[in-house]
N, C-alpha and C positions, 0 to 999 in steps of 0.2 A: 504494500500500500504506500501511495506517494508524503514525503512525510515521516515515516518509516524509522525507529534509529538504526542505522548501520550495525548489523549484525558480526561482534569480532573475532575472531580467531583467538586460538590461546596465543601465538609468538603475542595480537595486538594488545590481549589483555593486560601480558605480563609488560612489555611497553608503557602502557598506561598507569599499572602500578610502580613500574621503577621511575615513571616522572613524578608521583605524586613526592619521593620523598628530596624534598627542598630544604635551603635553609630556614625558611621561613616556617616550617613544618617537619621537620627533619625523623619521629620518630612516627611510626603508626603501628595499630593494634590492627587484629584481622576483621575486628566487626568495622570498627571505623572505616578502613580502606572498602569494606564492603558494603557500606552506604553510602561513602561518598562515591563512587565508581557504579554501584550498583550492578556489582558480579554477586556471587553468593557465597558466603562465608566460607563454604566447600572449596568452590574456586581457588579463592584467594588463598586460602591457605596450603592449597595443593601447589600455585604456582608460586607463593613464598619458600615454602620450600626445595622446591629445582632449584629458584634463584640463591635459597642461603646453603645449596651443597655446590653451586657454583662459587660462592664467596661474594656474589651481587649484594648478597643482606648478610645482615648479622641478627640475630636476638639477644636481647639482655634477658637473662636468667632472673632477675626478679622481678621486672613488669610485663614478659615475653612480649615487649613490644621489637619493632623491628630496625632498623634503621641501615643506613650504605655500609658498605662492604670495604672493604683493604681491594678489590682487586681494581679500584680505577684507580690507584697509582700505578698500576703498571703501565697505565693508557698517555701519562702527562707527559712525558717525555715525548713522547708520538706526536700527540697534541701539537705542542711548541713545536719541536721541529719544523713540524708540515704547516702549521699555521702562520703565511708569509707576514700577518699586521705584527705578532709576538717575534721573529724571528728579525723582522729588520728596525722592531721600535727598542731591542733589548740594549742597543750603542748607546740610544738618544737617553737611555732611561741611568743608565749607566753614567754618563755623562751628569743626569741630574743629579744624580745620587752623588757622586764624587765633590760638584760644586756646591750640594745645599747641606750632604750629611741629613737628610733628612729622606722617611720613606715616600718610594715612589711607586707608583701603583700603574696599571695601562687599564682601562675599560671600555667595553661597549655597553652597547644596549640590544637586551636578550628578550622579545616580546616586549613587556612593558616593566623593565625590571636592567637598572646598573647590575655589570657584574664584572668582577677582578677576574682578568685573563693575565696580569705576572705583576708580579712585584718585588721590590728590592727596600728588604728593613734597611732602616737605618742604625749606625753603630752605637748611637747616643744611648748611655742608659735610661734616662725618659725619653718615650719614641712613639708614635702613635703605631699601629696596628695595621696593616689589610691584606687577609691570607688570597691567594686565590682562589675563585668562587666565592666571595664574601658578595651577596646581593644586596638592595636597598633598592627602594619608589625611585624615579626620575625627579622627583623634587627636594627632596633633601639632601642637601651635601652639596659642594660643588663639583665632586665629578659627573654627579647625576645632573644637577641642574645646568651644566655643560653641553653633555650630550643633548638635552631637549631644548636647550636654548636655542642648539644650532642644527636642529632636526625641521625638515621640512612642515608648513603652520598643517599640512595634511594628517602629519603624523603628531603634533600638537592638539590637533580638533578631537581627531580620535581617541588621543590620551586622555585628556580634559571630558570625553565625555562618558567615556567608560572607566576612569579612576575615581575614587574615594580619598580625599585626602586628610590622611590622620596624623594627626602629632607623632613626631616620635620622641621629641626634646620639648623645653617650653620655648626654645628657640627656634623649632621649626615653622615655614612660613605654610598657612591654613589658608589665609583668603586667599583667592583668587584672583583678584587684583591686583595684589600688593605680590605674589607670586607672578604675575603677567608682567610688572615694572622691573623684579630681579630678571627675567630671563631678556629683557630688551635691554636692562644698563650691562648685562653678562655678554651678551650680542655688540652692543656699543664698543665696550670695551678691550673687548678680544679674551677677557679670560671670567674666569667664576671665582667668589669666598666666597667662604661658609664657616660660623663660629656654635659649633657646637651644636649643629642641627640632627644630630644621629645619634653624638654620643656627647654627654657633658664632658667642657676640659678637652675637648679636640676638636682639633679645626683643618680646613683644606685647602689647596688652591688648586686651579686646574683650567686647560689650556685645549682646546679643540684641535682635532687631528684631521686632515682631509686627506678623499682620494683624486685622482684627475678631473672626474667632473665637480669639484668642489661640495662634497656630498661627507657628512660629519661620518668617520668613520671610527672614532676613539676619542677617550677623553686621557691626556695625560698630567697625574695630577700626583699632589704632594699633601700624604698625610702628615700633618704638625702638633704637639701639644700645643694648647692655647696658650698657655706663656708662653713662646718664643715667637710664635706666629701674630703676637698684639706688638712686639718687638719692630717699630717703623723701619730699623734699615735691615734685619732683619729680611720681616716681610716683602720690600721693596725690592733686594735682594732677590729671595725665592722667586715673585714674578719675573724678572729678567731673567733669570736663566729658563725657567719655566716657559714662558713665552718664547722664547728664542727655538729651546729642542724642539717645544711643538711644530712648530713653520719649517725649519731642518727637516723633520718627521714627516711631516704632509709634501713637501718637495721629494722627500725618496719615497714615499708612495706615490708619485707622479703628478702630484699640484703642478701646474708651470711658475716656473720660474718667473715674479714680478704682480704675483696674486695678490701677494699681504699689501 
């Protein structure tokens, strides 16, 4: 019947269950997964189990909930390698990290959702944090509010009209408006702050990446504790170099030469 929901196979089911586990949601039980997915508890637990004798899941022994497995580290490696934006942005990042001493992160935008594709901590004993895969909403932070700043207003409209936006800090920006004015002075500008919009006491800066047809392809950014980051030469600092690898970065992904 037209309408119909698509009828799936056990490879799609089990697919559909190893996407559900996110950071955002990282641990599930078999009834949950089997409501939210609406396989049947049978199911689900038959194909949790292939997956955690493949090493896909794991279970914790005292909530038997589920969560990711050890064997996608064997995959990262592979990953980088082959993924040309992580294999030619690794100099430019490199490069930041040397001149700011401070961590440097590379992201894009995964659906509708920032996410850490490499990073380089920095040596400082106080040092902000961003593993790879670490996600966040397109509005908090400045790597995130980077990427949608400088994301087509088509992929804006769509965001804006199918996101929710919830605090995650009391610094995070909620209205709308006053969220439409950061993403136009972030555009103005050429780069993004953010003081504390994710996590209290850490703050960011970050710098857009292009490819030839000048289409946002990464955001490269610099996590800071907020003490050194409210630091004027400091901060002032971090943008220039910041801003510089980015534009470097966007020309060896093939920007032309004379864009900026």
């Amino acid at each position: 019947m037209s309408g119909s929901p698509k009828k799936l196979n056990s490879i799609e089911k089990a697919l559909e269950i190893m996407l559900k586990f996110q950071e955002i949601k990282p641990f599930w039980g078999i009834r949950e997964l089997s409501t939210q997915l609406g396989f049947s508890p049978a199911t689900v637990q038959r194909i949790l189990q292939v997956l955690k004798s493949y090493e896909f899941v794991r279970q914790d022994p005292d909530t038997r909930q589920y969560y990711i497995g050890n064997i996608f580290y064997r995959f990262l490696d592979n990953l980088n390698n082959s993924n040309n934006l992580t294999r030619i942005g690794r100099k430019f990042m490199e490069a930041v990290a040397l001149d700011t001493e401070e961590t440097v992160h590379l992201n894009i935008i995964e659906g509708s959702l920032r996410i850490c594709v490499d990073t380089i901590e920095s040596p400082k004993v106080l040092k902000a944090g961003m593993p790879i895969g670490n996600q966040s909403p397109l509005y908090a932070g400045a790597s995130a509010k980077c990427l949608l700043a400088f994301s087509s207003e088509e992929f804006q409209d769509n965001y804006f009209k199918t996101t929710k936006i919830k605090p995650m800090t009391e610094n995070t920006i909620v209205h709308s408006d006053k969220l439409f004015e950061e993403l136009y002075r972030i555009k103005g500008q050429g780069y993004a702050i953010s003081f504390g919009e994710r996590t209290p006491g850490l703050g960011s800066l970050s710098a857009p990446v292009f490819n030839y047809k000048e289409q946002i392809l990464a955001s490269l950014s610099l996590a800071i504790p907020e003490i050194r980051l409210k630091k004027k030469d400091h901060l002032s600092h971090c943008i220039n170099i910041l801003t510089s690898a980015a534009k470097s970065f966007s020309h060896a992904m093939g920007l032309g030469a004379g864009k900026f």
